[in-house]
Structures are given as C-alpha cells and as structure tokens.
N, C-alpha and C positions, 0 to 999 in steps of 0.2 A: 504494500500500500504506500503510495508519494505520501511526502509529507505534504499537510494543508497551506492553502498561498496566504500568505500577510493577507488579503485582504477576506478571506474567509475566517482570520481568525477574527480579523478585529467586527466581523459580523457575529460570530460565536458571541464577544465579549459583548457586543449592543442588545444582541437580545438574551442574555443571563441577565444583563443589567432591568431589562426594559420587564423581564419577568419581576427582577426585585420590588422594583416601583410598583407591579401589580400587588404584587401578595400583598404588599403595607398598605395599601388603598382596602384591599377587599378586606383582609384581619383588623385593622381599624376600624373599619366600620360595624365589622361585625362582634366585636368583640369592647373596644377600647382601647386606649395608648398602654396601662397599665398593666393590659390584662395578655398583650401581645410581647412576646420575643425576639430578639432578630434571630433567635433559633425557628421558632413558627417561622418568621418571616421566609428563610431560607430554604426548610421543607416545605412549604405553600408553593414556592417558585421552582422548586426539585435541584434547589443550587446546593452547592458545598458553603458549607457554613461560614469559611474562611474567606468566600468570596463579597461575605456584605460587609466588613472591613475593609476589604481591598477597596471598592467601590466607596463606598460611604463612612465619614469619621464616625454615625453613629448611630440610634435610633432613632434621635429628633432630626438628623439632618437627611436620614433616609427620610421622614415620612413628609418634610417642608418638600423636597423633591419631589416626592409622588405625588401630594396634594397640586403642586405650581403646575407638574404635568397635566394631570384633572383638569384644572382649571385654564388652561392656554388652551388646550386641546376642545376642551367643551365651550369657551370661548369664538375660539375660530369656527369650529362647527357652527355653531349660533351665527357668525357674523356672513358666511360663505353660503348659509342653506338656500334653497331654492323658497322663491325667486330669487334668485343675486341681485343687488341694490348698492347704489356706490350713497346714497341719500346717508348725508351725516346724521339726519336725525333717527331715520327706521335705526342704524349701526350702532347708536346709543341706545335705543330701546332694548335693541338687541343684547346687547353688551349688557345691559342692568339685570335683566331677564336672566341672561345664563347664569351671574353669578348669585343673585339670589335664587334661583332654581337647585342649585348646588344645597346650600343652606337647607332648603325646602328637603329635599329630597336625600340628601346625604348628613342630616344633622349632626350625629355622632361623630362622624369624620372632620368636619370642619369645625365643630365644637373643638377637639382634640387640638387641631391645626392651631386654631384662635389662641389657646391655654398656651400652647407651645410656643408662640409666638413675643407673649408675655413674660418667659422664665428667663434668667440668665442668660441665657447665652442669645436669646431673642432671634432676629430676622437675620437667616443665613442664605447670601446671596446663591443665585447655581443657575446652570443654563437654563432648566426650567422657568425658573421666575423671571429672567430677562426675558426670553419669549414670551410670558406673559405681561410682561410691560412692555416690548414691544406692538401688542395687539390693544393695550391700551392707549399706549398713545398716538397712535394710528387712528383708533378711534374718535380720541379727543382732535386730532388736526382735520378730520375729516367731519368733524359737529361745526367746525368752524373758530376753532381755538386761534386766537392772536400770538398768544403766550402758552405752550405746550408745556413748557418748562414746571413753567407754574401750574397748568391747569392740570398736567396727567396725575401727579404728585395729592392732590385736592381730589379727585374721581378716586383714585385708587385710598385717599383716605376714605369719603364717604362711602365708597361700596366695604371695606373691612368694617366700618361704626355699625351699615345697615344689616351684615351679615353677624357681626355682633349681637347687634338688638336683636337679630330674629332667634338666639340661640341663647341667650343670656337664662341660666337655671331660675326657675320661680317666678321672672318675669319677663316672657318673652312679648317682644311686641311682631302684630302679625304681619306676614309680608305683607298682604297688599297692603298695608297704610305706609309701609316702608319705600314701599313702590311709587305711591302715588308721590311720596314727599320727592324722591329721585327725580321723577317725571315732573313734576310741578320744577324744582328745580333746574330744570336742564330744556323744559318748554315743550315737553312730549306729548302728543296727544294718548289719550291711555288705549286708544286702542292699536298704538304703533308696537312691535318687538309681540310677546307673547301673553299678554294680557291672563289675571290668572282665570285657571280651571280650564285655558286652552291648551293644547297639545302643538308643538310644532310639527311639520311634517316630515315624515321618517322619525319623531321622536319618542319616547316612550315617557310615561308618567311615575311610572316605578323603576328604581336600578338593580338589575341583575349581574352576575356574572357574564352574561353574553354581552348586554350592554354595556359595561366597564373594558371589556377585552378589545372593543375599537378603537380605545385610545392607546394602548398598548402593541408595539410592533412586536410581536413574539409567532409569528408562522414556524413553520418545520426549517428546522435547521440546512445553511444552506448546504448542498450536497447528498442530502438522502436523498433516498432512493423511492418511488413510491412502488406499493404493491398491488 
C-alpha cells in the first residue's frame, strides 16, 4: 500500500477535527458543559482521545469553536436561502432571525456558550468566530452602515444581550418581544427575515442529529472504497 499524499492527510486531519466540533455541539446540548468530557467528546467523534488536545487547548475553547461554527454556518445559510436577496434590510432580518433561532431552539447549548463566555479566560478568538464576524459585518455594510467599524461591534453586542435575555434562568424574556425591539431598532418590517412560528424553507423547526451534521464536513474518508 503507497503511503497517503500530504494532501489526503491534511483532509484526514479536517474532518477528525470537523467531527470534534460535532460531538461538542450535539453532547452539549444534550447533556450540558458539566456533565460532558473531552473523553465523551472524543468517543462521540470515534477520534483518539489524544487528538482533542492536539487540536484544541481545551474544553471551553473546543466548545466556543463549535458553537462560532453553528453559528456562521446557520448564519450564512439564513443569509444565502432561497430567494437570494442582496436587500440590506431582508439580510438583517435575516441575520437577527438565525441567531435568535439558535437560542430558540438550541437553549442548553448556547446557555452553556453564554456562561463560558463570562468565566476567566472569556472570549477566545479562532477561525470560527472571525467567519462569523465576517458575515456580520457584511451584513451590517450591506443594511447601509457609514461606520462598520462601529456599527458591527454594536449588532454583535445586541444580538449576545438579546440571546442572553432569551436564556437568562428564572427570567427569561420571550423572543418575539426580543425580536421586535431588534427590528424596531434597525427599521424592519416584522414581516421581513422569519417572522416567529414560521418555518424557513428547507428548514426544520426542531434540531436533530441529521440536521446539525450539514454544518459539519465529515463525509467518508477521502480514498475509501465504496461497496
């Protein structure tokens, strides 16, 4: 048997990684930050345990990773779906929509995110979240921003406050008045982006394992053989 080519390994190394990012999404949510391993983590993805060290300094910086991915990923899906629209205002509806949809629908997970975000070591930058500030501020120049600078920084504070309040233990405040305050802010008509109790199209109102695994590259390894 040849040895494998540099660029089959470093596809090997993208999807053990892109599996890691899964398992901490899907054990997070189902379980809790506490209640999770980067041993679970590691048997969830079928990796060597050795390998989310290598990859990641740790549990919290594994799971901001896989959260940032979630969130870019179901971001630009939101911003891309059909109809395609370059309108800054639908691309903010848009954009407000996915990420408190996230909240909505993945509480636990982003609960966890939010806490993490809070502790010591706080907000650890990674490719992930620059992709997801780059779809933000994209979005913000394309609403019509003068000053991106300013304005991305400001969006991406009020959507973590509004993802806050919608998860805050004991007293959560409900998305749609979270919603409306976004839209009323930013001049949206409500029934622009996904307005609630609607459904986007192709998209699903509960998250499963099928539906989490499209944001995740992990197909068959390249080089097998099929049978």
């Amino acid at each position: 048997m040849s040895p494998r080519s540099a660029s089959v390994n470093e596809e090997l190394r993208r999807r053990s990684k892109e599996r890691l990012l899964q398992a901490a999404v899907e054990l997070v949510s189902e379980r809790g930050y506490d209640a999770t391993t980067l041993g679970d983590i590691a048997d969830r993805a079928g990796s060597a345990r050795g390998l989310v060290s290598y990859y990641f300094p740790g549990k919290r910086q594994l799971l901001q990773s896989a959260v940032h991915r979630l969130m870019h990923r179901t971001l630009e899906e939101a911003l891309e779906r059909e109809p395609r629209t370059d309108d800054g205002q639908e691309r903010m509806a848009r954009a407000i929509d996915a990420i408190l949809g996230l909240a909505r629908v993945r509480p636990v997970l982003m609960r966890q995110h939010m806490a993490g975000l809070l502790q010591a070591e706080g907000f650890v930058p990674c490719p992930e979240q620059r992709r997801l500030a780059e779809l933000l501020r994209d979005t913000v120049a394309r609403h019509g921003s003068c000053d991106v600078d300013s304005d991305y920084p400001m969006l991406r504070a009020l959507l973590m406050g509004a993802v806050y309040a919608a998860l805050v233990p004991g007293a959560p405040m409900p998305v749609p008045v979270l919603r409306a305050e976004l839209f009323r802010r930013y001049r949206l008509d409500w029934e622009m982006g996904v307005p609630p109790d609607a459904e986007a199209p192709g998209g699903t109102c509960e998250p499963d394992r099928t539906d989490l695994a499209r944001f995740f590259a992990t197909g068959p390894e390249p080089g097998a053989q099929s049978k």
